[in-house]
C-alpha positions in Angstrom: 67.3 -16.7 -40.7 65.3 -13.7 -42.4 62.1 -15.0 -42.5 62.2 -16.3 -38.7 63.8 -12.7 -37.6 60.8 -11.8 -39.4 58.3 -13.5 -37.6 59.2 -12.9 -34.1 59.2 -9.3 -35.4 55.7 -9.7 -36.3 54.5 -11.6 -33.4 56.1 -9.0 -31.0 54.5 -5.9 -32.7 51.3 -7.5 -32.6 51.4 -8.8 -29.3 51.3 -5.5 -27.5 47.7 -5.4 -28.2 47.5 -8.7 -26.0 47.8 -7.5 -22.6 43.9 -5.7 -21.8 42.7 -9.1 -23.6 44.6 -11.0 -21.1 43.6 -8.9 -18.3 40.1 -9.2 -19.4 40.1 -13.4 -20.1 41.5 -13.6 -16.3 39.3 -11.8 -14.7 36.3 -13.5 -16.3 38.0 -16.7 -15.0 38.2 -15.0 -11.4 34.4 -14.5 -11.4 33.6 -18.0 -12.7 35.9 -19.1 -9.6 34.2 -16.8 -7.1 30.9 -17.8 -8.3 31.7 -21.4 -8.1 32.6 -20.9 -4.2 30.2 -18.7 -3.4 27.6 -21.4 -4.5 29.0 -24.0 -2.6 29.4 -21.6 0.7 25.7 -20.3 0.6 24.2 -23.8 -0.9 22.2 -23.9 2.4 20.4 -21.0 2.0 20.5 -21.0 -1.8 18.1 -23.7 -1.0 16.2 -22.9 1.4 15.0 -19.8 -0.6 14.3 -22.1 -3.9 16.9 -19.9 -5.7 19.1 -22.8 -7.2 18.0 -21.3 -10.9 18.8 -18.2 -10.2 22.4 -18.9 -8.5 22.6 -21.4 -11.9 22.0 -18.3 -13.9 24.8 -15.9 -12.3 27.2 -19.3 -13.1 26.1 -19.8 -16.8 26.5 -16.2 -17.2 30.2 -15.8 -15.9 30.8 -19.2 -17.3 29.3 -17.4 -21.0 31.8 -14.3 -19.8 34.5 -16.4 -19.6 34.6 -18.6 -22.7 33.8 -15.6 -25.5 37.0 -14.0 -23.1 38.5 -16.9 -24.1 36.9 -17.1 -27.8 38.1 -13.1 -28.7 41.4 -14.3 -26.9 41.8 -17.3 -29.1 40.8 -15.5 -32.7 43.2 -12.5 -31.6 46.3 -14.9 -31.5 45.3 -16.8 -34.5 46.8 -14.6 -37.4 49.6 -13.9 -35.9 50.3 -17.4 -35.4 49.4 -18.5 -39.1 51.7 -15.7 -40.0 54.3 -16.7 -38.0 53.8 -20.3 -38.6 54.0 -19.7 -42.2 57.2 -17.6 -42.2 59.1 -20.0 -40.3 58.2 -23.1 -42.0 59.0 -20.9 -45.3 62.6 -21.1 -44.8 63.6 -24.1 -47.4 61.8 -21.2 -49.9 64.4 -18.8 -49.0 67.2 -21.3 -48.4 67.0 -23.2 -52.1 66.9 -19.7 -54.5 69.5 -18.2 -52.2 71.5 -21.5 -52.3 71.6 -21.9 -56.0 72.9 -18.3 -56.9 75.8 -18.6 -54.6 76.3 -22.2 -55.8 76.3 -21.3 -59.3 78.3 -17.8 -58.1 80.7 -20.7 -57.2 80.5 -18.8 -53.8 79.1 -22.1 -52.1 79.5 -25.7 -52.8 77.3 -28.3 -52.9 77.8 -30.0 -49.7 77.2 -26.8 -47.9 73.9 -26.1 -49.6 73.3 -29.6 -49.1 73.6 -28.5 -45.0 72.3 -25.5 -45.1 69.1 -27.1 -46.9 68.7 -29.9 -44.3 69.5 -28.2 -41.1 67.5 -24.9 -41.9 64.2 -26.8 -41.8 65.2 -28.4 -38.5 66.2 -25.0 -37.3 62.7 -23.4 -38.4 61.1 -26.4 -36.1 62.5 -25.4 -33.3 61.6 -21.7 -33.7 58.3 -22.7 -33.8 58.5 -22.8 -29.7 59.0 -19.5 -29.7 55.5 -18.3 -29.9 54.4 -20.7 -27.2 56.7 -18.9 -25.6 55.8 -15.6 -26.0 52.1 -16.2 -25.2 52.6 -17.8 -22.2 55.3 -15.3 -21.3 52.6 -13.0 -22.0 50.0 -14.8 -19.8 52.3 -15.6 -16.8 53.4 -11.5 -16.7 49.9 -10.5 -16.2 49.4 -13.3 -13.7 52.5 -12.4 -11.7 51.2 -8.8 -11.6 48.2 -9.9 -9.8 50.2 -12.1 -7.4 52.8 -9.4 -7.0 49.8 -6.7 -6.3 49.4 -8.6 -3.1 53.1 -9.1 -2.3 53.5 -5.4 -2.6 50.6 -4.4 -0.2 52.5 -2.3 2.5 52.9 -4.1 5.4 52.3 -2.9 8.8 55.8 -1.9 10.3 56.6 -3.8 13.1 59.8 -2.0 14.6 58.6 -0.9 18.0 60.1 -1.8 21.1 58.8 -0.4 23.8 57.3 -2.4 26.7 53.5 -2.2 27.9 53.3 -1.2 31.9 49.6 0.4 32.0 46.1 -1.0 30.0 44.4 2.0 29.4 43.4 2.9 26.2 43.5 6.6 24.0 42.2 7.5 20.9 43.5 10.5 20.0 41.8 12.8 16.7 41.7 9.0 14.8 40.9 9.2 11.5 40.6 6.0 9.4 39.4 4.5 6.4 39.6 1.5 4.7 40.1 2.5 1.0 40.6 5.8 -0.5 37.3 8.0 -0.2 34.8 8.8 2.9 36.2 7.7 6.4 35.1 5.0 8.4 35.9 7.1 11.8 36.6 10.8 12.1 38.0 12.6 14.8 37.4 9.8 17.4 38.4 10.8 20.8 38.1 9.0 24.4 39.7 7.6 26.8 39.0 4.2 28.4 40.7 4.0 31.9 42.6 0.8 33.2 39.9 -1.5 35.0 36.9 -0.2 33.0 34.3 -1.1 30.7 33.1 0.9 28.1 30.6 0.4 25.5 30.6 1.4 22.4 26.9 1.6 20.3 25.3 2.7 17.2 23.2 1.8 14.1 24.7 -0.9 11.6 28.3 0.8 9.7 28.6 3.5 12.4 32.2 2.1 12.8 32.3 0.3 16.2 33.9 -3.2 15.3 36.3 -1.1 13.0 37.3 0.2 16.7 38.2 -3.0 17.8 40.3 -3.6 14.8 42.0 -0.9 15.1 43.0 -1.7 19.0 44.3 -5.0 17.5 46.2 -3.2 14.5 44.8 -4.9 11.9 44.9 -1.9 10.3 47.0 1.4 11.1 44.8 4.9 11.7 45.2 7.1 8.7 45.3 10.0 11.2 45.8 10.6 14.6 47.0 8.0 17.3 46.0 5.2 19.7 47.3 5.3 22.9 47.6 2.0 25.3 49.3 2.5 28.8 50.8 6.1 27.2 52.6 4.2 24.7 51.8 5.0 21.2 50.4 1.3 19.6 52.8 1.4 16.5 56.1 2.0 19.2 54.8 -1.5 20.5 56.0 -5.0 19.1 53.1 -6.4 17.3 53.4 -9.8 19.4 53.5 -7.8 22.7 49.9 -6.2 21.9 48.4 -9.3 20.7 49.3 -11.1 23.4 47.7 -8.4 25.6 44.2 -8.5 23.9 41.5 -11.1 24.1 39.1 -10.7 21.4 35.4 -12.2 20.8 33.8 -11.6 17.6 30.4 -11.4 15.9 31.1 -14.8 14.3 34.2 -16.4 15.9 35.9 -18.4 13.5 35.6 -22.5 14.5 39.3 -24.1 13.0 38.6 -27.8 11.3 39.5 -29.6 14.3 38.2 -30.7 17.8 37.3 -28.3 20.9 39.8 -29.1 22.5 42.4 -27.4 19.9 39.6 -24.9 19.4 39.4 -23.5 22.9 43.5 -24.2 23.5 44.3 -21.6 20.8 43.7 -19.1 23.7 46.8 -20.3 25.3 48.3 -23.1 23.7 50.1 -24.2 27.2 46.8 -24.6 29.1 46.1 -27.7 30.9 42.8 -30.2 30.6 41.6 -28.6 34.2 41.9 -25.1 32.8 40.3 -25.4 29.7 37.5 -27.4 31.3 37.5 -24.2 33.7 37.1 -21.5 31.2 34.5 -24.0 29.5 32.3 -24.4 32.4 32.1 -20.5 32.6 31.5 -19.7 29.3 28.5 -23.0 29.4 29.5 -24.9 27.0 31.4 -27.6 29.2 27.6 -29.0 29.3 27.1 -29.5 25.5 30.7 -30.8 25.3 30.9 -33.7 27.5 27.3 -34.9 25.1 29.4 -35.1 22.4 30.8 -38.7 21.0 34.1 -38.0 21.9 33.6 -35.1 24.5 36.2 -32.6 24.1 38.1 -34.6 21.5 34.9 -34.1 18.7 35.9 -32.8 15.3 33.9 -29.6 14.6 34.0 -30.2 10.4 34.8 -27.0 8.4 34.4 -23.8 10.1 32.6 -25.4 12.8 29.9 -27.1 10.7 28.6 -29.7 13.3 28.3 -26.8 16.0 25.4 -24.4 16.3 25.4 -20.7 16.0 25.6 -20.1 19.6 27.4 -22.5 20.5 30.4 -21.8 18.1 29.6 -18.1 20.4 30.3 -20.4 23.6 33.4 -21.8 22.4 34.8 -18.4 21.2 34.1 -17.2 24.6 35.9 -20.0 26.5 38.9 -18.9 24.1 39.1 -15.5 25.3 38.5 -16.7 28.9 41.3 -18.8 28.2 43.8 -16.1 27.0 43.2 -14.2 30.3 44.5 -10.6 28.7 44.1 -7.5 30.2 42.2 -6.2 27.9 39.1 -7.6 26.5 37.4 -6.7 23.5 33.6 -8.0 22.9 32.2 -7.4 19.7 28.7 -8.5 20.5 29.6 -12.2 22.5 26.2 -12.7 23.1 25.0 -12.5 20.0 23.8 -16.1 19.3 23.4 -17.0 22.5 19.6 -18.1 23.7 17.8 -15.9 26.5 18.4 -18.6 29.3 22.0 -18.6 28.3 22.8 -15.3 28.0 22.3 -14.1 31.9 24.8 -16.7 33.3 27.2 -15.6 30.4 26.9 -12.8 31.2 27.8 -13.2 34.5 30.6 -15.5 33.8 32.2 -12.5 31.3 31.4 -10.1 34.2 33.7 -12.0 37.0 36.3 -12.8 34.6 36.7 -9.3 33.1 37.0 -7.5 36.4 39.5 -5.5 36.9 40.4 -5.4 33.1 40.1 -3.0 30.3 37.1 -3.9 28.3 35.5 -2.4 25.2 32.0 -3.9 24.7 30.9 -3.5 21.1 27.2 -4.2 21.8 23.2 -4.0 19.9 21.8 -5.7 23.0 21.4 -2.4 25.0 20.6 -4.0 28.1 23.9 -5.7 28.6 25.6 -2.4 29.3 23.7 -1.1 31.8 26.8 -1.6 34.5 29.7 0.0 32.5 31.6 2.9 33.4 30.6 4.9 29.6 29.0 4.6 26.7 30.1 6.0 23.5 27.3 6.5 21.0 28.6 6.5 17.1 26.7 7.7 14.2 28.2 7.7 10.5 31.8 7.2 12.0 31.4 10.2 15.0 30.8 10.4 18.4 27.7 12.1 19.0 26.8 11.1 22.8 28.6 9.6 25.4 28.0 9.2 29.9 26.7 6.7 31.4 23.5 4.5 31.2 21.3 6.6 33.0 22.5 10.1 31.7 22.4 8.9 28.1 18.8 7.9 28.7 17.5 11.2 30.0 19.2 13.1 26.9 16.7 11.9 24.9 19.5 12.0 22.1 20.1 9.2 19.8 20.7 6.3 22.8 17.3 6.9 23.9 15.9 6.6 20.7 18.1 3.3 20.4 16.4 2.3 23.6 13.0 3.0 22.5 13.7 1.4 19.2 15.0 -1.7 21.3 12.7 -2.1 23.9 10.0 -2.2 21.1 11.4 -5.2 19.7 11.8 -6.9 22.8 7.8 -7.0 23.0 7.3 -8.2 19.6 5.1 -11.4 19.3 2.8 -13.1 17.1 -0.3 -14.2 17.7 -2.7 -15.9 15.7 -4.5 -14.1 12.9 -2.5 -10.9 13.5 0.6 -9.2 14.4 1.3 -7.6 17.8 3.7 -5.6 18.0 
């Protein structure tokens, strides 16, 4: 038994060293994953930009990452396992000089040396599992760790239990951001009564969609409050609030399976004649009924077979569907075509009356009508009124406005650009 004591002696000091190598050989594998699906995701535009060698590159480099991960991994376990290997295959060495003294001590007779000398080998075999053990116990407790980082993520507490009776919404000194460091928002206050629309604007990472998620709850506030009806969103039960908020985003997400199921997510109890309804007003009953199978067409893969605006359509129709009292619109016309977007928009402006509404919007001239505008620059509000008052400040909206009414008049021409 000495020299298999030994050996696992041996294999355990060294294998404390083993864990950073580990660490390192699975996250080379991780990127050679990510690559591999981010590749197959943007293959379309990958292409059209004639950057297949380049994308090819980043592979063969994480691909190179990952195999001398796996190369200083394999060298690092291979004395330690020759070692071991030899100790416990050494035991008939130990076994036979042993075995003679206390046979000729006349401490041992000959048929137990005999045993001892036959089954000690066998024994030494078995050991040999051991190692494979410890590696992959190794390798499975740095995997778990990974797995259990996600497990331990702190969930969002879901004990509240009071009842919504109002729609209005608060934010109340809100403070948030989504990883240690600089906020996203800071010190957001305003108040959105029930029955009203307000807009929210601002250059790219000012923080408006983040507003939206935070209405939802996908994420708590790191300070401060949100308000809906005077109720506090974290004394609410997570269901309750949902089921209260309609939501259209930049890029709805399109499930892999037909319209129909597509637009009934909105409320899974709708009938045919509603869901037609809510289609017809969002215009994309039209391009519907041209399909094969109508209603009953399989989109592919995140929508795949459907346009960009008309995945927009659909996501609309969804909302439309839900029928919540409050509405959040994180740019719904985004991919929709000019001669589109004015009966959209006034199908979203019949069937949002009378609701709370938070219009996340770039298209400044969609929110001419709303009660207020809240103008957000590096996560503050700098400006906020109405249309007409923010226009006259000649703060940061009216430079938005400027900026935006520019590009509206961009065209091409031949032989030169007009601008």
């Amino acid at each position: 038994m000495f020299p298999v004591v030994l050996a696992i002696l041996i294999i355990m000091a060294w294998g404390r060293n083993w864990n950073d190598m580990i660490d390192a050989y699975l996250t080379a594998q991780t990127e050679v994953n990510s690559t591999i699906v981010e590749y197959l995701e943007s293959i379309k535009v990958i292409k059209a930009f004639n950057q297949t060698a380049n994308s090819f590159k980043t592979y063969r480099q994480n691909m190179a990452n990952w195999r001398d991960s796996m190369i200083r991994w394999s060298k690092e376990r291979a004395i330690p396992f020759a070692v071991y290997q030899g100790l416990v295959l050494s035991t008939p060495a130990f076994i036979i000089p042993a075995g003679l003294l206390l046979y000729c001590g006349g401490y041992l007779t000959i048929e137990t040396f005999l045993m001892f000398l036959i089954v000690g080998p066998v024994f030494g075999n078995l050991f040999m599992r051991i190692y494979e053990f410890l590696r992959y116990g190794v390798e499975e407790k740095k995997c778990l760790e990974r797995i259990y980082k996600v497990f331990d993520a702190k969930d969002i507490c879901d004990r509240g239990k009071k009842r919504l009776n109002g729609f209005d919404i608060t934010f109340k000194n809100v403070c948030f951001s989504y990883e240690k460091g600089a906020n996203v928002l800071n010190n957001i206050n305003f108040h959105v009564p029930e029955g009203t629309k307000c807009a929210i604007v601002g250059p790219s990472g000012s923080g408006k969609t983040t507003i939206g998620r935070l209405i939802c709850r996908f994420w708590d506030v790191n300070k401060g409050e949100i308000l809906i009806g005077g109720h506090n969103i974290k004394d609410l039960p997570l269901k309750d609030l949902l089921s209260n908020i309609s939501m259209v985003s930049q890029d709805p997400h399109i499930f892999n399976d037909t319209i129909l199921e597509n637009i009934r997510i909105g409320n899974p109890k709708a009938s045919m004649e509603e869901i037609i309804a809510v289609s017809k007003a969002a215009k994309c009953h039209e391009f519907i009924e041209k399909l094969p199978d109508g209603y009953l067409t399989s989109v592919g893969e995140a929508g795949a077979k459907l346009s960009g605006g008309e995945k927009q359509r659909i996501g609309i129709a969804r909302a439309l569907l839900k029928d919540a009292p409050i509405i959040i619109l994180d740019e719904a016309t985004v991919f929709l075509d000019p001669e589109n977007e004015a009966s959209i928009q006034d199908a979203i402006s019949n069937l949002t009356k009378n609701k709370t509404v938070i219009m996340i919007a770039h298209r400044l001239h969609t929110i001419r009508n709303v009660e207020q505008i809240l103008v957000l620059k590096e996560g503050k509000i700098v400006e906020r009124g109405k249309y007409d008052e923010l226009l006259n400040k000649n703060g940061l909206f009216r430079k938005m406005w400027d900026t935006y009414s520019s590009a509206l008049s961009w065209s091409i021409k031949r032989g030169e650009v007009d601008v």
